[in-house]
C-alpha positions in Angstrom: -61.0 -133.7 -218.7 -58.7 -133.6 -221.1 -55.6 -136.1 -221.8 -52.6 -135.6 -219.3 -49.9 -134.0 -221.8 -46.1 -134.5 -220.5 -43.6 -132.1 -221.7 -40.2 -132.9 -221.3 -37.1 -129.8 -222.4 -34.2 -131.8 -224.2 -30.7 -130.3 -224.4 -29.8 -133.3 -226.3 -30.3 -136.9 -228.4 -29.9 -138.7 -225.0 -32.1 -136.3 -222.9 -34.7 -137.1 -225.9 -34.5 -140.6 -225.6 -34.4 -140.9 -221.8 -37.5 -138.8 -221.4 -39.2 -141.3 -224.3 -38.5 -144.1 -221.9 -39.7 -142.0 -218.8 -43.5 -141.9 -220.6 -43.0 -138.6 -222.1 -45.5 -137.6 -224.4 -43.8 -134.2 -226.0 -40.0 -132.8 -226.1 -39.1 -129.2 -226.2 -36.1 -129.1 -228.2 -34.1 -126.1 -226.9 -30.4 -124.8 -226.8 -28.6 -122.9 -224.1 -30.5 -122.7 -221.1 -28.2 -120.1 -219.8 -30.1 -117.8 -222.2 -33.6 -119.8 -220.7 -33.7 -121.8 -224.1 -33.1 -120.5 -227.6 -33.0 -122.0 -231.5 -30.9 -125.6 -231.3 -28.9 -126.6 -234.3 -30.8 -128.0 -237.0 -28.6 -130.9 -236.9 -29.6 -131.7 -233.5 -33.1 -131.4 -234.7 -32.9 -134.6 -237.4 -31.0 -135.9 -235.1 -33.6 -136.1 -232.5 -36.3 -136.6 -235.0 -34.8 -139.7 -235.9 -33.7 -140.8 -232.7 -37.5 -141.3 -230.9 -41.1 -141.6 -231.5 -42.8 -138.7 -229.9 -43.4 -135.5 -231.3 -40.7 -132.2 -230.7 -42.0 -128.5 -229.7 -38.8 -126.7 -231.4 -37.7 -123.4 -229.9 -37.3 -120.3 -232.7 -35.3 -117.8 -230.0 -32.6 -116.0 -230.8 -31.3 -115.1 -227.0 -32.5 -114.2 -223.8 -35.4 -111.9 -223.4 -38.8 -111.3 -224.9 -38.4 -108.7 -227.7 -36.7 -108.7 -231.3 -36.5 -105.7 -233.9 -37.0 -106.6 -237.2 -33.4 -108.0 -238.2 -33.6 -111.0 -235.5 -37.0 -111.5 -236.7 -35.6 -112.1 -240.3 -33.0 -114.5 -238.5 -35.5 -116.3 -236.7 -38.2 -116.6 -240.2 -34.8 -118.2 -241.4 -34.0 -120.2 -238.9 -37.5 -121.9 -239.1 -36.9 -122.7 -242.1 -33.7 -124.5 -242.1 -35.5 -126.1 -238.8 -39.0 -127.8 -240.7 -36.1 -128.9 -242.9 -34.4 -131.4 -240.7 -37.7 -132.3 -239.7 -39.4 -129.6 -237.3 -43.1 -130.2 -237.5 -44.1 -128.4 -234.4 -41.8 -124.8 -232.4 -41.7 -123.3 -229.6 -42.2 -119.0 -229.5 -43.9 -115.7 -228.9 -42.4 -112.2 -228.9 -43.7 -109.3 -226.9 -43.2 -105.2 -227.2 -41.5 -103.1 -225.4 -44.3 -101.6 -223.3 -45.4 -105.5 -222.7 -48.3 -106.3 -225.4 -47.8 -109.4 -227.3 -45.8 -108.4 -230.5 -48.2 -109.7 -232.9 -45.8 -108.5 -236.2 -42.5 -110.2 -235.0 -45.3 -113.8 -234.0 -47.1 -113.6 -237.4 -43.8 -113.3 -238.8 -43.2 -116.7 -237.5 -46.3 -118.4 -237.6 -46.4 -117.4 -241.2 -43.0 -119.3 -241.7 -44.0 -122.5 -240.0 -47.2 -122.6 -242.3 -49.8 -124.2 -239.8 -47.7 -126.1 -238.0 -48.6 -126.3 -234.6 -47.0 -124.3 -231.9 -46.9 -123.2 -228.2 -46.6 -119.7 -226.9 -43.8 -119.4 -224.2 -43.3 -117.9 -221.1 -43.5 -114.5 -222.5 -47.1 -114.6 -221.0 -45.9 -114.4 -217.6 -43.6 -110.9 -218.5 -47.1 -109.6 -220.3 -47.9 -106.0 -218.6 -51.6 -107.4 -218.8 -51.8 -111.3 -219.0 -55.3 -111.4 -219.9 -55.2 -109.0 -223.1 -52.0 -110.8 -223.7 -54.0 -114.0 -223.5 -56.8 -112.2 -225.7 -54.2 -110.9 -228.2 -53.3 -114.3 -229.2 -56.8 -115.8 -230.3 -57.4 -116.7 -233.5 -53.4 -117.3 -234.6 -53.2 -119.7 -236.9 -51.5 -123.2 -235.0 -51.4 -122.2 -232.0 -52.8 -124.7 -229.0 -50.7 -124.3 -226.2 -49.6 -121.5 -223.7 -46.6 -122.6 -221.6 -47.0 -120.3 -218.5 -46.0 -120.5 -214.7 -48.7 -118.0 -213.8 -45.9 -115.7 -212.4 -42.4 -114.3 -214.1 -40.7 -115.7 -211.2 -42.0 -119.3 -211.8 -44.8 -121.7 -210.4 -43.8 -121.0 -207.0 -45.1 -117.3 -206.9 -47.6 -118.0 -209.6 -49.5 -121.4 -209.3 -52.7 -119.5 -207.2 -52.8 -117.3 -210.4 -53.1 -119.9 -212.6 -56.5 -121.4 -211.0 -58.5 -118.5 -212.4 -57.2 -119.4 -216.0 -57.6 -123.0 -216.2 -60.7 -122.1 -218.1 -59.4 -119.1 -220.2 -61.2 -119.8 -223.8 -58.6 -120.6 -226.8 -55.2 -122.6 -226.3 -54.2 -125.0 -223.7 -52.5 -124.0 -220.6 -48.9 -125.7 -220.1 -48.2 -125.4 -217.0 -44.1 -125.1 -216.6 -41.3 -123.1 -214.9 -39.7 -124.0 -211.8 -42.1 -126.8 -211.9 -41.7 -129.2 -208.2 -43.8 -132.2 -207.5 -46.2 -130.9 -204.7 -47.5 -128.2 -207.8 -48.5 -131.5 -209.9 -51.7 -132.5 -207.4 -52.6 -128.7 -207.0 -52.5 -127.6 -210.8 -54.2 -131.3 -211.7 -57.2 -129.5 -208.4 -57.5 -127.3 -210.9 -57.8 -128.7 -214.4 -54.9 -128.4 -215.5 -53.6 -131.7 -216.9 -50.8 -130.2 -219.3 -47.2 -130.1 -217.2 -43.6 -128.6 -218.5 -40.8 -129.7 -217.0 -36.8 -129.4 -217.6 -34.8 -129.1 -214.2 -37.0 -131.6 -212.1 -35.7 -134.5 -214.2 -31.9 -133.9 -213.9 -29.5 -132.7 -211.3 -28.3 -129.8 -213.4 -28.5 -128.7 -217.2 -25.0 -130.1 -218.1 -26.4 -133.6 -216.5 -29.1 -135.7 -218.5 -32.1 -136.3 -218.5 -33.1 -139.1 -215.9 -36.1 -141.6 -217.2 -36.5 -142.2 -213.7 -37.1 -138.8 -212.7 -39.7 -138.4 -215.7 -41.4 -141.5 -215.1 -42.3 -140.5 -211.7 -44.2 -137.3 -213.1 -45.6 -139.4 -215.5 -46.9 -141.4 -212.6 -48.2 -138.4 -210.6 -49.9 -137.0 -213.6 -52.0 -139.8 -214.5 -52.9 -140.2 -210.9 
């Protein structure tokens, strides 16, 4: 079995540092969850770099939604940029079309800007028309090692039955996240999946912190 992997989203320097204390193995460094995260400030970035130990998945978004033509691809190439500048050694994204296949121009565009750095796929899986082809499609990009999916658009709720079938699914690891609650950490660790995501379980509302508590409990349940 493989390690437990922890992810924790941070909004902010002390969200980073209070999910570092909670046993947090990885941050996912995102702005505006009104938008469902998208491209922080590359001053936040260094900030949070410098501020703890662990390593940072980096979001590369530019808004709400799954598609981008080819101008806020350019914006998001650039933005990656000016992100492995302040220290970005890992990001967060994935791009699909608009019939529902992974949009493999717009994600080598980015993969070829981060230069092997490793990344995670988001949620865009779990809007895929077919998951499995989606899944298929991505195989073979360079970096990637993590999917971040909740086995269901409308979160782990609807979709955590789906995702026993692709514990298993050759290629990247499967990050389970979205809408995460604690009775879905014994079922998805049932089914071998040891990799969690969590953002809104750990505070009482995105304009609240992080609470190290709150993380160190999932910490606890994971390792179980």
């Amino acid at each position: 079995m493989r390690t437990p992997l922890l992810e924790i989203i941070a909004l902010t320097t002390e969200d980073a540092r209070a999910a570092e204390r909670g046993g947090a193995d990885r941050l996912e460094v995102v702005a505006d969850m009104a938008q469902d995260g998208v491209t922080p400030d590359p001053e936040l970035v260094a900030e949070i770099r410098a501020s703890v130990g662990i390593p940072l998945r980096v979001m590369v978004r530019g808004g709400a939604g799954f598609t981008a033509n080819e101008a806020e691809v350019e914006r998001m190439v650039d933005a990656a940029g000016r992100l492995r500048a302040a220290g970005a050694e890992e990001f967060v994204f994935g791009f699909l079309t608009d019939d529902g296949a992974v949009d493999l121009a717009a994600t080598r565009a980015v993969v070829e800007a981060i230069d092997g750095c490793p990344w995670t796929f988001h949620r865009a899986v779990d809007h895929a028309g077919d998951v499995r082809q989606a899944w298929d499609a991505l195989a073979g990009l360079p970096g990637l090692d993590t999917v971040l999916t909740a086995g269901s658009a409308a979160g782990l709720g609807d979709g955590l039955e789906r995702l026993a079938c692709r514990a298993d699914w050759p290629g990247p690891r499967l990050l389970a996240g979205g809408g995460l609650r604690h009775a879905h950490v014994p079922a998805l660790r049932a089914m071998g999946v040891t990799a969690i995501h969590a953002g809104g379980l750990v505070r009482d509302g995105w304009e609240q912190p992080v609470d190290s508590d709150r993380v160190r409990v999932l910490r606890t349940m994971l390792d179980a």
